[in-house]
KEDREN-6101 format. One record per residue (C-alpha): residue in three letters; y, z, x negated. Coordinates in steps of 0.2 Angstrom, whole numbers. Each point is the difference from the previous one (the first is absolute). Last residue first. Layout:
N
MITOR   r     v     w     u
MITOR ALA     Y     Z     X
...
END
This chain:
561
MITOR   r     v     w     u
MITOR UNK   -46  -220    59
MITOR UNK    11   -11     5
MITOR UNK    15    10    -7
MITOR UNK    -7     1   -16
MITOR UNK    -1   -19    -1
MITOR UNK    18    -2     4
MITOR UNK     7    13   -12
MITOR UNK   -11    -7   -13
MITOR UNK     9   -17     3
MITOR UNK    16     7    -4
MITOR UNK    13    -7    15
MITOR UNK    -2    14    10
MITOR UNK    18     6    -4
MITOR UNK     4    15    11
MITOR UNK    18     7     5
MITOR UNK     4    17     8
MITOR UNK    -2     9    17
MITOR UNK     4    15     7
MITOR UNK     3    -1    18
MITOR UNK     9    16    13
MITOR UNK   -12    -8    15
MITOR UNK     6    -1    20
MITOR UNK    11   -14    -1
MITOR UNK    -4    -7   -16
MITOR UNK   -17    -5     4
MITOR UNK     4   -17     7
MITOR UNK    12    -3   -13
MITOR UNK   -15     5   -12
MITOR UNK   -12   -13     9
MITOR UNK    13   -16     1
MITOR UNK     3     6   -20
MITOR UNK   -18    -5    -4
MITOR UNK    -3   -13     9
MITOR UNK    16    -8    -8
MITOR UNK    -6     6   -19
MITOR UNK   -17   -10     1
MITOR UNK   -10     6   -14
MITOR UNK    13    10    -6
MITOR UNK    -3    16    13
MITOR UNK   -18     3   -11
MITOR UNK     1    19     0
MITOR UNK     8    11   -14
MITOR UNK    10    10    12
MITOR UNK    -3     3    18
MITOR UNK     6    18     2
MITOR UNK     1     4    19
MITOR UNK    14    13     3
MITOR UNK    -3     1    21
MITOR UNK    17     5    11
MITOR UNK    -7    11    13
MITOR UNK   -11    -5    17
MITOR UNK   -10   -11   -11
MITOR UNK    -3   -18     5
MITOR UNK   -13    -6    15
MITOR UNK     4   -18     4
MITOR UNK    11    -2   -17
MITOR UNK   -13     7   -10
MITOR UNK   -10   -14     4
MITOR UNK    12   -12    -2
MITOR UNK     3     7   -17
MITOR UNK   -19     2    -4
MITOR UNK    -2   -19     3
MITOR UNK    13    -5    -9
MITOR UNK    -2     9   -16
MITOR UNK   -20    -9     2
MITOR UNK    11   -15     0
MITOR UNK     8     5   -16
MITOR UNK   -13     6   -12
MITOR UNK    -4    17     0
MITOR UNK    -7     1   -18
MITOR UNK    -3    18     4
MITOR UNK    15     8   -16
MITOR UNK    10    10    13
MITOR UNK    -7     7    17
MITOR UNK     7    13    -1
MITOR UNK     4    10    17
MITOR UNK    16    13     2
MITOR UNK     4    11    19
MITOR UNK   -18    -2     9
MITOR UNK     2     8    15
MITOR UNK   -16    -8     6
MITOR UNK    -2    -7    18
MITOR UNK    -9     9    13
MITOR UNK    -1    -6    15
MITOR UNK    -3   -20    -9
MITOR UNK    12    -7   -13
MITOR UNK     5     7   -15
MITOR UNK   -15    -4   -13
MITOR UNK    -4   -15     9
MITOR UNK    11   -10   -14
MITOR UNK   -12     5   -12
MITOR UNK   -12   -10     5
MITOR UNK    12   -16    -5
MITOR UNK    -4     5   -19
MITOR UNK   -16    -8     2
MITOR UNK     5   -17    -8
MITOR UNK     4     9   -17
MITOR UNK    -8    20     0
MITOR UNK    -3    -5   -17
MITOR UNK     1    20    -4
MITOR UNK    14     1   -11
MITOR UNK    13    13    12
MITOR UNK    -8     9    14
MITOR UNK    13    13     0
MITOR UNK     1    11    16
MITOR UNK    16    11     3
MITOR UNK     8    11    16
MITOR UNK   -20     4     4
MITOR UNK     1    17     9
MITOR UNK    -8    -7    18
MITOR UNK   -16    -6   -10
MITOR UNK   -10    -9    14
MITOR UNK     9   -17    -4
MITOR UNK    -6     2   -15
MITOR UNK   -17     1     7
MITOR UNK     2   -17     9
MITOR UNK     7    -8   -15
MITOR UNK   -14     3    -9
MITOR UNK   -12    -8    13
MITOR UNK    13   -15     1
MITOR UNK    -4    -2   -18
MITOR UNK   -18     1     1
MITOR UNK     0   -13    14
MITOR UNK    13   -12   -10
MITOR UNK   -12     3   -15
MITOR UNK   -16    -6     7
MITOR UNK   -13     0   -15
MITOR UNK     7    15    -9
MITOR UNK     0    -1   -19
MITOR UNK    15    -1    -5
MITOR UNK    11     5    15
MITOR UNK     5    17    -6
MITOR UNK     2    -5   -19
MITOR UNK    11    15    -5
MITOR UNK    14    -8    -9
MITOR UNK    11    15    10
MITOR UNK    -7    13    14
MITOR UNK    17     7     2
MITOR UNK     1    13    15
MITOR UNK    12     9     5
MITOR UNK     5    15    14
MITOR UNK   -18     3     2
MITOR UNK    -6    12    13
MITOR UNK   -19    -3    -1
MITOR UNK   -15     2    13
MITOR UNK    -6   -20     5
MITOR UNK     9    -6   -19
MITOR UNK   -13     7    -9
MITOR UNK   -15    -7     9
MITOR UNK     9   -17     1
MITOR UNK     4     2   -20
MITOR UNK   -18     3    -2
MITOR UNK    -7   -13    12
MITOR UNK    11   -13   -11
MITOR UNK    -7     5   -17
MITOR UNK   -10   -15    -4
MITOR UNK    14   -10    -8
MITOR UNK     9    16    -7
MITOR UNK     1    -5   -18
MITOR UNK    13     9   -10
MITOR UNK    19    -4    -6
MITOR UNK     9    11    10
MITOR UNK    -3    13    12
MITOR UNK    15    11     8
MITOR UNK    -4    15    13
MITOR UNK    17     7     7
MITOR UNK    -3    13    14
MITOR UNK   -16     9    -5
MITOR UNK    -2    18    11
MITOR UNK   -18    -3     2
MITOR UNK    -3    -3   -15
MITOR UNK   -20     5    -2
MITOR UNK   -10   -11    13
MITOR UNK     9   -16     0
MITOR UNK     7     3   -18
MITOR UNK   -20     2    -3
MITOR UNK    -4   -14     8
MITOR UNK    10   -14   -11
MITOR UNK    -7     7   -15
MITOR UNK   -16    -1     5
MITOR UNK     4   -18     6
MITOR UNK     7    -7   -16
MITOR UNK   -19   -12    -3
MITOR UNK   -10    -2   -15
MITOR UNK    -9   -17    -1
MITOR UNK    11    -4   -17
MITOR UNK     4    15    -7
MITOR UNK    16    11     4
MITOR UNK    21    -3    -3
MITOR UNK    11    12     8
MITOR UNK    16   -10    -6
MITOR UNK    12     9     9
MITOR UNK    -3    17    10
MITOR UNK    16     6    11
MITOR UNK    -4    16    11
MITOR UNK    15    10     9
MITOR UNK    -3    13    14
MITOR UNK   -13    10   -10
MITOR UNK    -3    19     9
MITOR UNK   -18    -1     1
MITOR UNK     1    -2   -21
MITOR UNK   -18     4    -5
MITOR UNK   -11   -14     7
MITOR UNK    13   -11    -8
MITOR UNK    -2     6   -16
MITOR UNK   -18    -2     2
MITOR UNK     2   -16     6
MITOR UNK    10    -7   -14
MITOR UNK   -13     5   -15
MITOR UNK   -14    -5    11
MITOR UNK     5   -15     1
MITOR UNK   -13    -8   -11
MITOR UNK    -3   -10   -18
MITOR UNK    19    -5     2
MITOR UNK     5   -19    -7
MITOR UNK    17     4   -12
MITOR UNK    18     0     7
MITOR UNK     2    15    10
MITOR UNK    14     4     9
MITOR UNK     2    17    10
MITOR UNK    13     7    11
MITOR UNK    -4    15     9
MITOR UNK    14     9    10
MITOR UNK    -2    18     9
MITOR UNK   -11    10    -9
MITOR UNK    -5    16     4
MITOR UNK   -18     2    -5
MITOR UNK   -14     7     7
MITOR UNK   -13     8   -10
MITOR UNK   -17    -7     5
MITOR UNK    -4   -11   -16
MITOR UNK     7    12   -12
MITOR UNK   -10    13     6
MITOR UNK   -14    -5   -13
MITOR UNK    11     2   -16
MITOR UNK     3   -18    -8
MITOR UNK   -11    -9   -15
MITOR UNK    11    -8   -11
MITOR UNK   -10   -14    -7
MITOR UNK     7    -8   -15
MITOR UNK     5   -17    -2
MITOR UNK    -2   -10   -17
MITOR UNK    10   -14     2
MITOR UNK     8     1   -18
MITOR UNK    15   -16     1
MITOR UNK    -3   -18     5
MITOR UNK    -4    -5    18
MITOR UNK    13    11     8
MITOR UNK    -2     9    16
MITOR UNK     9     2    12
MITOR UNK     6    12    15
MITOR UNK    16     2     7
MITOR UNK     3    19    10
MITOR UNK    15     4    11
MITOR UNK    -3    18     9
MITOR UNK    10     7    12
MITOR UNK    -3    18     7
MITOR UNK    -6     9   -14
MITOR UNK    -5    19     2
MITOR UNK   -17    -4    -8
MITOR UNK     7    -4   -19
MITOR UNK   -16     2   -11
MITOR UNK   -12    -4    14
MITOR UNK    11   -14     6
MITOR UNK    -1    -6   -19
MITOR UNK   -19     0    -3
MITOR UNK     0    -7    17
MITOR UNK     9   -16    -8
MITOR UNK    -7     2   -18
MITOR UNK   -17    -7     8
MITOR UNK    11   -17     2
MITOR UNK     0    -7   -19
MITOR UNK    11    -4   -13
MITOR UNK    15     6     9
MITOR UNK    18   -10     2
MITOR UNK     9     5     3
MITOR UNK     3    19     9
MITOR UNK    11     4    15
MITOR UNK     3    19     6
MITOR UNK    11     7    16
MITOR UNK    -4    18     4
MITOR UNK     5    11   -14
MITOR UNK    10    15     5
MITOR UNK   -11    12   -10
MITOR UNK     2    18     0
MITOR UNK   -17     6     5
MITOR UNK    -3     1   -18
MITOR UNK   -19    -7     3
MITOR UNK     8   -19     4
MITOR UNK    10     1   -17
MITOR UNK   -18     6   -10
MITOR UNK    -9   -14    10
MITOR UNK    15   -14    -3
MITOR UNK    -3     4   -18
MITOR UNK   -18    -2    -4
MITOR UNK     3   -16    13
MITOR UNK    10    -6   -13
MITOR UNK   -10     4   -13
MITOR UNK   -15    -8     9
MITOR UNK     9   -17     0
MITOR UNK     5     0   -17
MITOR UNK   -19     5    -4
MITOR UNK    -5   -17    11
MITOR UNK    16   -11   -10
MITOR UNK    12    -8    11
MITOR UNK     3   -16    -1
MITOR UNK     5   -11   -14
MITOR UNK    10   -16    -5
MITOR UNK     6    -1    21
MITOR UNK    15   -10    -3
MITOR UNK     9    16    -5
MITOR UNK   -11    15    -3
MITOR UNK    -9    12    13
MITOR UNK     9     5    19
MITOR UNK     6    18     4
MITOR UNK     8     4    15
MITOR UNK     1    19     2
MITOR UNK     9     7    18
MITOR UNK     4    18     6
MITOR UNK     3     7   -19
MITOR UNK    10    18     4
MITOR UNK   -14    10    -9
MITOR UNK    -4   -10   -15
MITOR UNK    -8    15    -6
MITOR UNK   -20    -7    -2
MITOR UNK     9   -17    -5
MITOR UNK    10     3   -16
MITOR UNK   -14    -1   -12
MITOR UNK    -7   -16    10
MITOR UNK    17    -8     1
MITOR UNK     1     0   -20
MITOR UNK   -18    -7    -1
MITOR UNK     4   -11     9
MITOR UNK    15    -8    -8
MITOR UNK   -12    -2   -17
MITOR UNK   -13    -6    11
MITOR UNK     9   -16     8
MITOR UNK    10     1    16
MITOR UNK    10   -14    -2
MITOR UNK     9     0    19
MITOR UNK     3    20     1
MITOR UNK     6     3    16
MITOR UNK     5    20     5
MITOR UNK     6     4    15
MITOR UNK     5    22     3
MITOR UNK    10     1   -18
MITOR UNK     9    17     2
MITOR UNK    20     0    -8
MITOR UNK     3    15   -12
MITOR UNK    18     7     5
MITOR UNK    13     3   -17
MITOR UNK     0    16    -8
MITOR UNK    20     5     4
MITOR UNK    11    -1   -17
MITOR UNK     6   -17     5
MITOR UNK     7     8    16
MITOR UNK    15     9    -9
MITOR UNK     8   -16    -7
MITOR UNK    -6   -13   -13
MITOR UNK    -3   -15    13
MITOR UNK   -19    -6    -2
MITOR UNK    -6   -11   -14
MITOR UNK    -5    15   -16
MITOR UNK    -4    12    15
MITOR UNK   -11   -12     8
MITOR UNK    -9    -6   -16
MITOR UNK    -2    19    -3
MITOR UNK   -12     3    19
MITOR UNK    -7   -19    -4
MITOR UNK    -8     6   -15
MITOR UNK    -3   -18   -13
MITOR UNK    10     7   -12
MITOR UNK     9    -8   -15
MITOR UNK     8     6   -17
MITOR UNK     1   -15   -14
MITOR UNK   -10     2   -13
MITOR UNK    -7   -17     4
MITOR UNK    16    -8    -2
MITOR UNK     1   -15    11
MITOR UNK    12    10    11
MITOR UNK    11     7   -13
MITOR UNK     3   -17    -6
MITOR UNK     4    -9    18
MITOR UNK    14    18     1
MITOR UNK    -3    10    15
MITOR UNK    13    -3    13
MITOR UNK   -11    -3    15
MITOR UNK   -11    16    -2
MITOR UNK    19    10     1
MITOR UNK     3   -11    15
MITOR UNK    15   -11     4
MITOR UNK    11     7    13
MITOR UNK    -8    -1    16
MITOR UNK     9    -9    16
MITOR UNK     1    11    18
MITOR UNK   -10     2    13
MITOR UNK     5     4    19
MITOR UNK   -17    -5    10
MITOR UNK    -8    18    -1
MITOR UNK    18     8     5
MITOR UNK    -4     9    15
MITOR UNK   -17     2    -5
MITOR UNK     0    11   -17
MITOR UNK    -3   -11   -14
MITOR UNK   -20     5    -6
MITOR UNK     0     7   -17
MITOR UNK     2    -5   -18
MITOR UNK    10   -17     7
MITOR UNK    11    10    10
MITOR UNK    18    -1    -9
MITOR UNK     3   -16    -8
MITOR UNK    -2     1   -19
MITOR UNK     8     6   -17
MITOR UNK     3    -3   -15
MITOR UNK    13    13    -7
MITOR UNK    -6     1   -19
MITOR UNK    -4    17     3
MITOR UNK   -11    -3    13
MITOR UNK    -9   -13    -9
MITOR UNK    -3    13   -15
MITOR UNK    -7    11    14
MITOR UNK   -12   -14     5
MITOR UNK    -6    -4   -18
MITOR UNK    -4    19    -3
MITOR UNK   -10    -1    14
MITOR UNK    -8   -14    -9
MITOR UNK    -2     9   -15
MITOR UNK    -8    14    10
MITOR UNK   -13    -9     9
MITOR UNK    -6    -9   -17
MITOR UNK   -19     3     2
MITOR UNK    -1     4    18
MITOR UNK    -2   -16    10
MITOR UNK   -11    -6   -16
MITOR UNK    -9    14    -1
MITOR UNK    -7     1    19
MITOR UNK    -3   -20    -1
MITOR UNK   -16     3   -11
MITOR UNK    -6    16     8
MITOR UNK     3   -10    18
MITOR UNK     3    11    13
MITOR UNK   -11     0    14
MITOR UNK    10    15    15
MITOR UNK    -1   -15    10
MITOR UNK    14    -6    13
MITOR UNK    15    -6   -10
MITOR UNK     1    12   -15
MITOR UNK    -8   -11   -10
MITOR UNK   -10   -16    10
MITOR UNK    17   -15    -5
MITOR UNK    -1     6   -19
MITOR UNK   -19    -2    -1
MITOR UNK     0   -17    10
MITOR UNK    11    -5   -14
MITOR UNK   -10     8   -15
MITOR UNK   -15   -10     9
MITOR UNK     7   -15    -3
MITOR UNK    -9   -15     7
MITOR UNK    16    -7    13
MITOR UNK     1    -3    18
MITOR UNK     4    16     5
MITOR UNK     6     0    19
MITOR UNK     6    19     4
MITOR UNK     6     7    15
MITOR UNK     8    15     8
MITOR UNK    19    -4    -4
MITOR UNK    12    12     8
MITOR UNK     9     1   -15
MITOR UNK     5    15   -12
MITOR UNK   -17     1    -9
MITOR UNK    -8   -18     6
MITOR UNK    18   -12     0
MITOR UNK     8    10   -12
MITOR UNK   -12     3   -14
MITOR UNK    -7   -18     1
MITOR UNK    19    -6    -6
MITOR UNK     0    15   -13
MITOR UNK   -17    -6    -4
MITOR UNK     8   -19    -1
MITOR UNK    14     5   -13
MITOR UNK   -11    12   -11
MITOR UNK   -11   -17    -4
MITOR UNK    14    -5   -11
MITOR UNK    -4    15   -12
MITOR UNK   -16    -8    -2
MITOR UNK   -16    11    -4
MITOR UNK    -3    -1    19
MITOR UNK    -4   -18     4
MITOR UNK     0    -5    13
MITOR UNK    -9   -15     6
MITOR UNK     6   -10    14
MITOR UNK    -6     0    19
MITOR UNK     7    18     5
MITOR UNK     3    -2    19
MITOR UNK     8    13    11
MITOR UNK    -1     5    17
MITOR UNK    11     7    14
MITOR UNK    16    -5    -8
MITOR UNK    15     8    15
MITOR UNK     9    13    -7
MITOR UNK    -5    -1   -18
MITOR UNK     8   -18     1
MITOR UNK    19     7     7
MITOR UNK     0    11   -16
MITOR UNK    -6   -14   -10
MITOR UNK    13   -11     4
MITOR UNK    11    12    -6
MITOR UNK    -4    -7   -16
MITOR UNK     6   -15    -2
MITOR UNK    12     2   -14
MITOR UNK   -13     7   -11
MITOR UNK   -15     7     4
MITOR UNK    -9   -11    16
MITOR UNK     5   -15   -13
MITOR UNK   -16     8   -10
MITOR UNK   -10    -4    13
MITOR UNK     0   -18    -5
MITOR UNK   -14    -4    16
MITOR UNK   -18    -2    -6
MITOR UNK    -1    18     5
MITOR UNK    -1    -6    18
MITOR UNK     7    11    14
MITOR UNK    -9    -1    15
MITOR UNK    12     6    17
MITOR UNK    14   -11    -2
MITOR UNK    14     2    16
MITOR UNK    12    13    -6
MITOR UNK     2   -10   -16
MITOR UNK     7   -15     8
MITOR UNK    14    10     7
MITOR UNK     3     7   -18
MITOR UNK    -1   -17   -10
MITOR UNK    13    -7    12
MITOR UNK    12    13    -4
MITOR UNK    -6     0   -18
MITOR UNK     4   -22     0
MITOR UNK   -11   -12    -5
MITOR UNK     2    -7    16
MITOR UNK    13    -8     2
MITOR UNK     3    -8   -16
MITOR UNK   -16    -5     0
MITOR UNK    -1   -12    16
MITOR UNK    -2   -17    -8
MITOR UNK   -14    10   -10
MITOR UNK    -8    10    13
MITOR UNK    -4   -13    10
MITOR UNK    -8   -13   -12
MITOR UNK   -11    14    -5
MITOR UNK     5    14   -14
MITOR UNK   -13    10   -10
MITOR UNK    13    13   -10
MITOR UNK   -12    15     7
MITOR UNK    15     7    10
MITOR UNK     5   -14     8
MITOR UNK   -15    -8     7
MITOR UNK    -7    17     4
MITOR UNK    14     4     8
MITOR UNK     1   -16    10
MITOR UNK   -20     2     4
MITOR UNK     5    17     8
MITOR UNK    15    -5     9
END
C-alpha cells in the first residue's frame, strides 16, 4: 500500500499501476493507502493535498511520523505558501516528530526550528513571517466572504469518532489567485504557518484558535555545510525537545567538517547540556577531519547514549589541526553511552582516541568500529583488551574492514567472560598469518561455543575456503552452540568444501532452524556439487544464496591467494 501510494501520488507509475489506474487513483483508495505511509516526501505534488484532494491530508497528519524536505524552497515565492501550509499540518497539527533535510538552505531549516522546539528565532525570517501579516488576514476574510470554504477539521485535530469521515474541499482561496498576481513581486505573501492556516483552513469559528506548534524530537540534515550550521548552532542551547541530531557534510563528500565548525557545535551542545533540560541522547556526525574531536564531543554532550561518528580526512583543503587540550578529569569521568559506532577511513597514529572512550563507557552494549586502519607492525590487540576488560556489558561487537591476523589470543581472552548476543568480525584477516589454520579455527570455535548468548556470528570475507568444514563442530558435542544466523558469505567456499561442511553439519546440525548466508562464494565452479550440498542443508538451514561468475581471471587469482 505504501509503494502504491507513492507510485500514484507522485505520478511515477510501474507497469502495475498503469494497467491498473483506473482503480487506483481513486480518493477512497487514496485514503486507505494513506493510513499506512509513515515518511512523507516533499518531492511529492503537495499542492494536490489543497485542492480536491485534500482530505487526504487530514487522514496523513494522523499517521506521517517523519517528513523529508529534499528540494529547495524558496521563501520569496508566493508558490512556496502551498508546501509550508503542507509542512504546517503534518509537524504543527500532525503527529509528525521528524525531519529529513536534504537541501543547503538555511532559510528552510530556519522555518522548520521556529516555534518547533527552540526559543532561536531567526531575525531575518522574524520579518518576513510578520511583514505583511495583516494583508494576508485580510486575504482570509476576503475568502470568507467570497464563500470558499473547506472540510471541517483541518485547523484542528477531527474529533475521533469521525477522524476517517472527510469530505472534498472547495478550491482554495491560495489556489485561485490569478497566474499575473502571482508573478508580481508586489504581490502580498507570508511565509507564517499560524496565517497560512487561517488563509487554507475551513472559515468558521475554529480558524480564529492560534493553531498548535509541532516539536521536532529527530532531526537529519544530509548537506550539512556551514551556512546550515551555523543556523543549528544558534538554535541548539534551547533545542530542548531534540532526542536525536544526525548531521553528515556535503553531498558526495566535497567537504568535511571544518575544526572551528566542529568546536561551535560542541560550544552549543555544552550550553544545551548545562540547561538541564536536554533530551538529546542520540547524535551522528560525518564526517570529521580528525578523531581528537570525538572526546572533544562526548565532553560537550556527556549525557549521550549513542554515538555514530565517521572520520576522514581530505588530502586537499587547510590541514592545520589545533590542539584542544581537555580538563584532567576528563579521562576518569564515566560516561553513559550505550552504542558506539565508529568508521575511520584514514591510517591512525594510535588508538588511544578509541580506548579512552571505551575506558569510559562501562555501560557500552554496542561497539561497531570499521576501517581502524594502524601502521604496518602495529597490532589491534589493545583495543581488543580493553572491550575485554572495560565492556563488560557488550552484547553486539561489529569489526570490519581491519587486520586481526595476530589477534586470535585477544578475541579468546574476550570471548572466555562475555555475554555477546552478536558478533561480526567481517574482512578481518583471522587466518592470515597463522601457520595451522584448521587448528586456530577450531580454537575459535571452541570459545564460541562457550558464549551461551551468541543467537549471531559473522565471519564473512575471511578466506576461511577449505577450512569452512570446522565450523560444522560448532553444534556438536555437550554443549552445542545455539547459534540462530551464521555468514559465511563472500569465502570463496568452493563447492566440495560446501560438501564437506554440509555432511558435517548433517552429523551434528543445530537444534533450531540455522539462517547460513552463503552468498558470493564460488558455487559455479561445479553447479551440481554445489546444489547436492544445499539440498543437503536445506532441512535444518533457512539458506541465502545468490549467483557467482568466477569467470574473470582476476576473480580466480585473488581467490588463490
Amino acid at each position: 500500500m505504501r509503494l502504491l501510494f507513492t507510485f500514484i501520488f507522485s505520478g511515477n507509475r510501474n507497469s502495475y499501476v498503469t494497467r491498473n489506474i483506473k482503480h487506483l487513483n481513486t480518493l477512497s483508495f487514496l485514503l486507505a493507502a494513506a493510513k499506512c505511509i509513515r515518511h512523507f516526501s516533499l518531492d511529492m505534488p503537495g499542492k494536490r493535498l489543497t485542492g480536491e484532494q485534500q482530505p487526504l491530508l487530514n487522514v496523513l497528519e494522523r499517521h506521517i511520523w517523519s517528513i523529508g524536505v529534499s528540494h529547495d524552497i524558496n521563501l520569496s515565492k508566493r508558490k512556496t505558501q502551498t508546501t509550508l501550509y503542507v509542512l504546517h499540518r503534518l509537524l504543527d497539527h500532525g503527529v509528525a516528530k521528524k525531519i529529513v533535510l536534504n537541501t543547503e538552505s538555511p532559510a528552510v531549516l530556519a522555518w522548520l526550528l521556529h516555534g518547533r522546539g527552540s526559543q532561536y528565532v531567526s531575525p531575518e525570517l522574524k520579518d518576513r513571517m510578520h511583514s505583511k501579516k495583516r494583508s494576508c488576514i485580510s486575504q482570509a476574510a476576503s475568502a470568507s466572504s467570497d464563500g470558499v470554504s473547506c472540510s471541517p477539521g483541518l485547523g484542528t485535530r477531527a474529533s475521533q469518532d469521525h477522524k476517517d469521515q472527510v469530505t472534498p474541499c472547495k478550491r482554495t482561496k491560495l489556489d485561485s489567485v490569478s497566474l499575473q498576481e502571482e508573478e508580481s513581486e508586489k504581490a502580498n505573501f507570508t511565509v507564517d504557518p499560524q496565517v497560512l492556516c487561517q488563509i487554507l483552513s475551513p472559515c468558521d469559528e475554529s480558524s480564529a484558535v492560534a493553531c498548535p506548534w509541532g516539536q521536532i524530537e529527530c532531526l537529519e540534515i544530509r548537506q550539512c555545510g556551514s551556512n546550515i550550521l551555523r543556523v543549528l548552532i544558534a538554535a541548539l542551547p534551547t533545542f530542548f525537545c531534540l532526542r536525536s541530531l544526525s548531521l553528515h557534510s556535503f553531498f558526495l563528500r566535497v567537504a568535511t567538517f571544518r575544526d572551528s565548525d566542529v568546536l561551535g557545535l560542541a560550544r552549543a551542545l555544552q550550553q544545551l547540556t548545562e540547561s538541564s533540560r536536554s533530551s538529546l541522547t542520540d547524535l551522528s556526525i560525518g564526517i570529521l577531519p580528525y578523531n581528537n574531536l570525538v572526546e572533544i564531543l562526548l565532553d560537550s554532550s556527556p549525557n549521550l547514549t549513542s554515538l555514530y561518528v565517521e572520520i576522514e580526512t581530505f588530502m586537499w583543503g587547510p590541514t592545520y589541526f589545533i590542539h584542544h587540550p581537555r580538563p584532567a578529569e576528563s579521562d576518569v569521568s564515566e560516561l553513559p553511552l550505550e552504542k558506539l559506532a565508529l568508521k575511520v577511513t584514514e591510517v591512525q597514529r594510535d588508538l588511544c582516541y578509541v580506548t579512552s572512550v571505551l575506558r569510559r563507557s562501562p555501560y557500552l552494549t554496542s561497539f561497531h568500529a570499521v576501517g581502524i586502519r594502524l601502521p604496518i607492525g602495529s597490532s589491534q590487540s589493545q583495543l581488543l583488551s580493553t572491550l575485554s576488560e572495560s565492556n563488560r556489558f557488550l552484547r553486539s561487537l561489529n569489526l570490519e574492514d581491519m587486520n586481526l591476523s595476530d589477534c586470535l589470543p585477544n578475541i579468546l581472552e574476550l570471548l572466555r567472560d562475555c555475554k555477546l548476543e552478536e558478533l561480526w568480525l567481517k574482512d578481518c584477516r583471522l587466518l592470515e598469518r597463522l601457520s595451522s589454520k584448521e587448528e586456530s579455527l577450531q580454537k575459535l570455535v571452541a570459545a564460541l561455543k562457550m558464549v551461551p548468548s551468541l543467537q549471531l556470528l559473522s565471519l564473512a570475507q575471511n578466506r576461511l575456503a577449505r577450512n569452512v568444514f570446522v565450523l560444522a563442530e560448532l553444534f556438536s558435542g555437550s554443549s552445542p552452540s545455539s547459534l540462530k544466523h551464521l555468514d559465511i558469505s563472500s569465502n570463496f567456499i568452493h563447492p566440495a568444501e560446501l560438501l564437506e561442511f554440509a555432511e558435517r553439519l548433517r552429523t551434528h546440525h543445530p537444534a533450531d532452524r540455522l539462517t547460513l548466508d552463503l552468498r558470493r562464494n564460488l558455487g559455479d565452479r561445479d553447479p551440481d556439487t554445489w546444489n547436492t550440498a544445499l539440498k543437503m542443508l536445506q532441512p535444518f538451514c533457512v539458506l541465502l544464496v545468490n549467483g557467482w561468475n568466477s569467470t574473470n581471471t582476476m576473480a580466480d587469482y585473488i581467490s588463490n591467494m
